[in-house]
ChimeraX commands (.cxc) that place a marker at each C-alpha (Angstrom):
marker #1 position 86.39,77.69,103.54 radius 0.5
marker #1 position 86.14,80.65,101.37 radius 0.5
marker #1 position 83.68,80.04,98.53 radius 0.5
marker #1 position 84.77,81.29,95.20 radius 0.5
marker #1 position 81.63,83.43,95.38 radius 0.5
marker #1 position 83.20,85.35,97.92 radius 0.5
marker #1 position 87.11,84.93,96.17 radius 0.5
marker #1 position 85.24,86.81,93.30 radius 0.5
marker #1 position 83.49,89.37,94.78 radius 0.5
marker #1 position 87.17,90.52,97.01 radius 0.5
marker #1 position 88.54,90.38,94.00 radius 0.5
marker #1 position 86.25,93.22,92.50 radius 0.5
marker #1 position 85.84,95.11,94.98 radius 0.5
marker #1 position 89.73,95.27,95.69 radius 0.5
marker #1 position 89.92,96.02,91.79 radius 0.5
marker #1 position 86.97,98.64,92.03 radius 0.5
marker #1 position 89.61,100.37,95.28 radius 0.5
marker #1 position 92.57,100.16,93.30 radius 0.5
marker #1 position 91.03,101.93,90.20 radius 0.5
marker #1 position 89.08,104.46,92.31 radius 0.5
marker #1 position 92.14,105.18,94.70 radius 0.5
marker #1 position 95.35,104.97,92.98 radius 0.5
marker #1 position 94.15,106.69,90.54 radius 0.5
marker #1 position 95.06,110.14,90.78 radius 0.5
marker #1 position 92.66,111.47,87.85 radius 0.5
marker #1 position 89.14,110.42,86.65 radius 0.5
marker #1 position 90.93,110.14,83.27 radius 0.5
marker #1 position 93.50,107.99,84.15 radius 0.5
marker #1 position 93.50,104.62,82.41 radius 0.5
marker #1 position 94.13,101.72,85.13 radius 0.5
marker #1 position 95.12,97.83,83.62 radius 0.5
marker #1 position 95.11,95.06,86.13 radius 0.5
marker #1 position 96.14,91.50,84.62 radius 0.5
marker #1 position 96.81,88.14,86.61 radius 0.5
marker #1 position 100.28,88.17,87.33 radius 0.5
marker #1 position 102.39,85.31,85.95 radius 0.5
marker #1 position 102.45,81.76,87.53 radius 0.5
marker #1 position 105.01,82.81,89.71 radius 0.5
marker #1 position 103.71,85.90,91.36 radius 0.5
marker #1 position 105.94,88.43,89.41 radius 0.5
marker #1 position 104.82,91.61,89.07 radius 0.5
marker #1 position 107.46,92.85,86.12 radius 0.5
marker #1 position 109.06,94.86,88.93 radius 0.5
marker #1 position 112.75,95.25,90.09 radius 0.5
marker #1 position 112.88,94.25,94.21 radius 0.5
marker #1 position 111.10,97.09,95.38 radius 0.5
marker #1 position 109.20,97.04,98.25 radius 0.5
marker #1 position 105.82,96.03,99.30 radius 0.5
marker #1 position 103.27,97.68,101.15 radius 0.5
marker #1 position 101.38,95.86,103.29 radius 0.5
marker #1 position 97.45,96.77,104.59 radius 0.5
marker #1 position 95.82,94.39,106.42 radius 0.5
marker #1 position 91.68,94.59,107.23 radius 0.5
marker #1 position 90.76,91.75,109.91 radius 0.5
marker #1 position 87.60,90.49,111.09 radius 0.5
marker #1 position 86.13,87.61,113.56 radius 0.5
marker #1 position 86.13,85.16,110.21 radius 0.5
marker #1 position 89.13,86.45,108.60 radius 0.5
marker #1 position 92.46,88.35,107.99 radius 0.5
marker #1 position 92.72,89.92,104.44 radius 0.5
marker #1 position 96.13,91.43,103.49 radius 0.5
marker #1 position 96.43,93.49,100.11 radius 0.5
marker #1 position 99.73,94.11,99.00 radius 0.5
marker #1 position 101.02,96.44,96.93 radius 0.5
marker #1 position 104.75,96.41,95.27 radius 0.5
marker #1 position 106.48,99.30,93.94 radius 0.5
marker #1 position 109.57,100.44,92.50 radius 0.5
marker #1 position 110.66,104.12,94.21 radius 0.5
marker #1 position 111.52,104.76,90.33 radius 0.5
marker #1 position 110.92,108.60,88.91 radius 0.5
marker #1 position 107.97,107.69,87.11 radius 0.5
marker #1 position 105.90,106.33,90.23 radius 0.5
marker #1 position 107.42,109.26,92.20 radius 0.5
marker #1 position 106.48,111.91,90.26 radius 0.5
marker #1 position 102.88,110.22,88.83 radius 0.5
marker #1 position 101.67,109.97,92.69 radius 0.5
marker #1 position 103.27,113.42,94.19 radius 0.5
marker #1 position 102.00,115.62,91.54 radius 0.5
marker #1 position 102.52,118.93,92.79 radius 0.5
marker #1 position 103.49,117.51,96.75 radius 0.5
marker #1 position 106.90,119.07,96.56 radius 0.5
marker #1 position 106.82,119.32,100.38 radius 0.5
marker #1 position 106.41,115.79,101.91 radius 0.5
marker #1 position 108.02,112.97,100.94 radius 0.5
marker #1 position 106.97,110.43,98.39 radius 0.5
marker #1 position 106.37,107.29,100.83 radius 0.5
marker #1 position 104.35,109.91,103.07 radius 0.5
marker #1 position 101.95,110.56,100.09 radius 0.5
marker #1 position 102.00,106.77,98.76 radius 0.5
marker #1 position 100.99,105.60,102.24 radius 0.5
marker #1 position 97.85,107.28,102.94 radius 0.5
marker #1 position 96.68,106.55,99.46 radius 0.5
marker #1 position 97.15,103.20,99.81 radius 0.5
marker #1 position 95.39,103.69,102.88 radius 0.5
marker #1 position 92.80,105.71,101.48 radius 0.5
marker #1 position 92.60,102.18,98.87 radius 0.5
marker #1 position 92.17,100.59,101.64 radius 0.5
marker #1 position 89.76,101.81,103.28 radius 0.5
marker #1 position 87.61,101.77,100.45 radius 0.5
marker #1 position 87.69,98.02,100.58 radius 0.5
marker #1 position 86.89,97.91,104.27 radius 0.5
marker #1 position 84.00,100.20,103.86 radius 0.5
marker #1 position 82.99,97.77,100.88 radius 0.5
marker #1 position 83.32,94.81,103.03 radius 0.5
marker #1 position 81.84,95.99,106.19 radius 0.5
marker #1 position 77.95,95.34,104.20 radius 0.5
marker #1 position 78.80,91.85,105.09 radius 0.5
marker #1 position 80.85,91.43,108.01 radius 0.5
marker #1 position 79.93,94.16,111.00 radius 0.5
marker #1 position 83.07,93.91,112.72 radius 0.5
marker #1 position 86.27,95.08,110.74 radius 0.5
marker #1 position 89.49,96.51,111.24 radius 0.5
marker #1 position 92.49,98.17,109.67 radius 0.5
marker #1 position 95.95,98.32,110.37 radius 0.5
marker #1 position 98.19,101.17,109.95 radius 0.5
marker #1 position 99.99,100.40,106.39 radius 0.5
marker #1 position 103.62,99.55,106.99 radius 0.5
marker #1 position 106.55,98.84,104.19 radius 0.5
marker #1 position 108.56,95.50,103.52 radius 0.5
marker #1 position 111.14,94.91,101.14 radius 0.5
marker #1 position 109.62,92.84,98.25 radius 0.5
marker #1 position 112.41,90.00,99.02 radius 0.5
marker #1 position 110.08,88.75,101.86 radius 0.5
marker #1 position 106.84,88.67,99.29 radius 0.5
marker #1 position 107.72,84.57,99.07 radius 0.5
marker #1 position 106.63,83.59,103.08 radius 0.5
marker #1 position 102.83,84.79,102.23 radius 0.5
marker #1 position 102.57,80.89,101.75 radius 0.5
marker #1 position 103.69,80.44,105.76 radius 0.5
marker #1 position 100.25,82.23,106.42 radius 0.5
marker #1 position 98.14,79.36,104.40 radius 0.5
marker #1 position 96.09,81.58,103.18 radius 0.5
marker #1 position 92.77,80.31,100.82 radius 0.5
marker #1 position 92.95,83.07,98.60 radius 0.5
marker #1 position 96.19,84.25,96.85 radius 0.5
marker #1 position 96.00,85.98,93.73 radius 0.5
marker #1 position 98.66,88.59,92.30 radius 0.5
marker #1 position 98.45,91.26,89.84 radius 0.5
marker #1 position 99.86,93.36,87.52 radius 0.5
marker #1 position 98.80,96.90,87.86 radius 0.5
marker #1 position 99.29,99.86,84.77 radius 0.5
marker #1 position 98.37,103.38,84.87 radius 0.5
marker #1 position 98.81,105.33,81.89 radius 0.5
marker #1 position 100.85,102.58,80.69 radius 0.5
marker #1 position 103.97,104.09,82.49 radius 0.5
marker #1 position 102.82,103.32,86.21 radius 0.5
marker #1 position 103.88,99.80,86.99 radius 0.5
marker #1 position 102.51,98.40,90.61 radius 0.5
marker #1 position 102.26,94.42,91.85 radius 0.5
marker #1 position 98.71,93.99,93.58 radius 0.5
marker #1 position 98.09,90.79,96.09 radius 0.5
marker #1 position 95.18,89.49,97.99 radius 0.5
marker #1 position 96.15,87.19,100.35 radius 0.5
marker #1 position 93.06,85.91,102.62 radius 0.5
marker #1 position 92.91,83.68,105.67 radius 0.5
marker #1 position 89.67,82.17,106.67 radius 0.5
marker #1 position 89.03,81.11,110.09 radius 0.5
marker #1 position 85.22,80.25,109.60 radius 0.5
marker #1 position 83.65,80.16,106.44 radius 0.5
marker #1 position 83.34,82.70,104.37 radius 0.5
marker #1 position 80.20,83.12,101.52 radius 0.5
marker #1 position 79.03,86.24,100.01 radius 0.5
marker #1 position 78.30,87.86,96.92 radius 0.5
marker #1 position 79.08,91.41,96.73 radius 0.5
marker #1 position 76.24,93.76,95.50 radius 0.5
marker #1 position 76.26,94.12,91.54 radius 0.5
marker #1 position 76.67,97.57,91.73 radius 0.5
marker #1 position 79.62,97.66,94.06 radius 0.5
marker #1 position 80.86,95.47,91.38 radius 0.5
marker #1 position 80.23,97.56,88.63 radius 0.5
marker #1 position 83.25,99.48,87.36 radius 0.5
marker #1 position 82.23,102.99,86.50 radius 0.5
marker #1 position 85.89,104.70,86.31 radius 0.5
marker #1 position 84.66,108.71,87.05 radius 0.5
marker #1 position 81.43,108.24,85.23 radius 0.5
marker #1 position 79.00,110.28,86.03 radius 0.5
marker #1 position 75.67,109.27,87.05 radius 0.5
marker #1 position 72.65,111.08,86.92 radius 0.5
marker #1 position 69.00,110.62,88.83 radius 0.5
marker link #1:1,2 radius 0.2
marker link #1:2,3 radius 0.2
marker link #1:3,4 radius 0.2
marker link #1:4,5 radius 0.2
marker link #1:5,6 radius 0.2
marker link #1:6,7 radius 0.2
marker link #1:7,8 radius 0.2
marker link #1:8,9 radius 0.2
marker link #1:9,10 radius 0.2
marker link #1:10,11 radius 0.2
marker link #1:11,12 radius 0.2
marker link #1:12,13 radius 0.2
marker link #1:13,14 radius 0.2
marker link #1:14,15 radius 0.2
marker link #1:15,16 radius 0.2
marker link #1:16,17 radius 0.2
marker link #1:17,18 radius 0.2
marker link #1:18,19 radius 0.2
marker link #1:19,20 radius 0.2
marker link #1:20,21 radius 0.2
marker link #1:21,22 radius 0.2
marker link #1:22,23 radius 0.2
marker link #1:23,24 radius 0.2
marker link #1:24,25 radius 0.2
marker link #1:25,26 radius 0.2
marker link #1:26,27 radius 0.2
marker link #1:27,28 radius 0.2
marker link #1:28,29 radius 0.2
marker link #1:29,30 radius 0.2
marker link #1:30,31 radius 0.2
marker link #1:31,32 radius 0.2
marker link #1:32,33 radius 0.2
marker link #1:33,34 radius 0.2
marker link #1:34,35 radius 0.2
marker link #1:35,36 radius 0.2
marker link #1:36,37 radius 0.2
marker link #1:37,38 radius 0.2
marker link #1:38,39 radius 0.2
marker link #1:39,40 radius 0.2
marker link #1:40,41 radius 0.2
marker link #1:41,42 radius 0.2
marker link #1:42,43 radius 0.2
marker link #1:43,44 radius 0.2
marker link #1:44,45 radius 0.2
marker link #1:45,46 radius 0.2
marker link #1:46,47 radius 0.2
marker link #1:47,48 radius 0.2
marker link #1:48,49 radius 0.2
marker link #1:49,50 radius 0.2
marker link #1:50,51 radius 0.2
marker link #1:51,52 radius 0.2
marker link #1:52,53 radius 0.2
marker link #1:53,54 radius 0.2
marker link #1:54,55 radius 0.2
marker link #1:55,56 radius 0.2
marker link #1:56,57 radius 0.2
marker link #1:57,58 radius 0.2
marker link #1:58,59 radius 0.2
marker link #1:59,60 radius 0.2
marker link #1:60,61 radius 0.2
marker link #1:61,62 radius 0.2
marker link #1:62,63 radius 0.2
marker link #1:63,64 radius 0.2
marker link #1:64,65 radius 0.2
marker link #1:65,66 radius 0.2
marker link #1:66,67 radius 0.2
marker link #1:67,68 radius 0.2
marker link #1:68,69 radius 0.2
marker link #1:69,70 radius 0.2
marker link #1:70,71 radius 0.2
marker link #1:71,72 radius 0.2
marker link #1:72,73 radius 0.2
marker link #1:73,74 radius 0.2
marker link #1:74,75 radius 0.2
marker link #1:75,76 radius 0.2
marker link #1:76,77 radius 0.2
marker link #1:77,78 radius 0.2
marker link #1:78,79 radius 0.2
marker link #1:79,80 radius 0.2
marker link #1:80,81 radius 0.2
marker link #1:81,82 radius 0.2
marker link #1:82,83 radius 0.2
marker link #1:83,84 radius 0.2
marker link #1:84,85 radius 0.2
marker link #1:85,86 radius 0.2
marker link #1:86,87 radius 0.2
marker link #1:87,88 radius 0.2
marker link #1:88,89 radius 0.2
marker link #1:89,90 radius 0.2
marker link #1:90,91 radius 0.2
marker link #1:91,92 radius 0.2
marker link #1:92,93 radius 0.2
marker link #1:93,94 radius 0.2
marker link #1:94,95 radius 0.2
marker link #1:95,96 radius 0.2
marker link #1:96,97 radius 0.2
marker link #1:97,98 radius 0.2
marker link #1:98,99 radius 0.2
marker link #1:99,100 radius 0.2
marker link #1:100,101 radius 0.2
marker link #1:101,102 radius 0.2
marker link #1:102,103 radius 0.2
marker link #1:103,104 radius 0.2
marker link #1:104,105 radius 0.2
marker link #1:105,106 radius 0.2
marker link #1:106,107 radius 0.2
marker link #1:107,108 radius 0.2
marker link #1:108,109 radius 0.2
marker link #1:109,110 radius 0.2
marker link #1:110,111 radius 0.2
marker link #1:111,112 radius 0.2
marker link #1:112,113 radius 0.2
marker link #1:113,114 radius 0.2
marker link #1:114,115 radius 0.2
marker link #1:115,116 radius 0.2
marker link #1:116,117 radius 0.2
marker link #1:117,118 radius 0.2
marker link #1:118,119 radius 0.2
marker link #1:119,120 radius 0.2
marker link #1:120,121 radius 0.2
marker link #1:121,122 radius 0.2
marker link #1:122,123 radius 0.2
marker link #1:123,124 radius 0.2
marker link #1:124,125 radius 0.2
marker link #1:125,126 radius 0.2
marker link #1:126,127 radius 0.2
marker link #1:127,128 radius 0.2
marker link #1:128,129 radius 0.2
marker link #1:129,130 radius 0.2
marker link #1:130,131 radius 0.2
marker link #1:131,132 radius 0.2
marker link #1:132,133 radius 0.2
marker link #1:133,134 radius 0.2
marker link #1:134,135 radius 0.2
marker link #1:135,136 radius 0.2
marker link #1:136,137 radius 0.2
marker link #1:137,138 radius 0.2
marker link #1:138,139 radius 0.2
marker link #1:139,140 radius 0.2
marker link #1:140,141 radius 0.2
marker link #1:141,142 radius 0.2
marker link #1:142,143 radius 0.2
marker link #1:143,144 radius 0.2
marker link #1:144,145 radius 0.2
marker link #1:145,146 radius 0.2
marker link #1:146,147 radius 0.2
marker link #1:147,148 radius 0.2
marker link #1:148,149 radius 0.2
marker link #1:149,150 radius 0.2
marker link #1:150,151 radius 0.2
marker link #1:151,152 radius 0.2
marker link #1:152,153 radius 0.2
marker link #1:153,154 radius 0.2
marker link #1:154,155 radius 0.2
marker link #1:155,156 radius 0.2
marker link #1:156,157 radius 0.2
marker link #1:157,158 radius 0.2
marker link #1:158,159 radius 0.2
marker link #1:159,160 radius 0.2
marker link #1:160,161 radius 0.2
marker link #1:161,162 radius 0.2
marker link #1:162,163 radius 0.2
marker link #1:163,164 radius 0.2
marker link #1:164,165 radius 0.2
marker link #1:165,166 radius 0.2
marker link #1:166,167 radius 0.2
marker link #1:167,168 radius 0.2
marker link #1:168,169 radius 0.2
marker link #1:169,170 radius 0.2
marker link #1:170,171 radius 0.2
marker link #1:171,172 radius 0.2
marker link #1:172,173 radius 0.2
marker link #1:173,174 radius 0.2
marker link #1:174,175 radius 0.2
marker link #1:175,176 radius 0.2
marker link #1:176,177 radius 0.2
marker link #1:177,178 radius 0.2
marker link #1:178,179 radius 0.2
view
């Protein structure tokens, strides 16, 4: 029930959200590769965040993995000495989020978010219990020291058929643009 048209165009836009959002300078080089066959995302257990954006016609869920290891720690609090690291992960995978749903909301009216919440990675195998008709997992790099896990998994209860604009498809990574 979800055409590929549409599988296509979540897929960029959730790309175009992770590289715009997780980001945490303009300069920042951002890889995202299909994961391998078996949904591993190169990662230790870790945990998973989960951030869900639900409509009439369906329930999307991206997922991101992470390892709590130095490197992510100290590449997403900067200078954030004061509040703790899953504090400051959260809202930007909110904020990641959220620029999906204001992506998506061009073609469905009627969205919603959830409040992100964490699982440990362990429980990343029961997505199939939700038969979703779109899975697709990543491997995300930043800076080539960053390692994240990145999953779409969508559930259609009508069908579901757009194409996203070509220019909310277009990745522009801090360019500027001038009129």
């Amino acid at each position: 029930m979800i055409s590929a048209h549409a599988k296509e165009s979540v897929e960029h836009i959730f790309f175009r959200a992770i590289r715009s959002r997780l980001t945490m300078e303009a300069s920042d080089v951002c890889e995202i590769v299909p994961a391998d066959a078996h949904g591993a995302h190169s990662l230790s257990d870790g945990n998973l965040v989960i951030l869900t954006i639900s409509g009439i016609a369906f329930r999307l869920l991206l997922i991101l993995q992470y390892d709590e290891d130095e490197r992510t720690q100290s590449y997403f609090l900067r200078e954030e000495s004061e509040r703790p690291f899953l504090e400051v992960f959260l809202e930007i995978c909110n904020l990641c989020c959220g620029a999906v749903n204001q992506e998506l909301l061009q073609y469905f009216p009627d969205l919603g978010m959830s409040t992100p919440y964490v699982l440990s990675a362990r429980c990343r195998p029961y997505l199939e219990a939700l038969k979703p008709e779109f899975l697709a997992s990543y491997s995300v790099s930043i800076n080539d020291a960053v390692r994240l896990g990145a999953t779409i998994c969508m559930c259609a209860h009508a069908p579901i058929d757009f194409v996203a604009e070509a220019s909310a498809l277009e990745d522009t990574s801090g360019e500027l643009e001038l009129f």
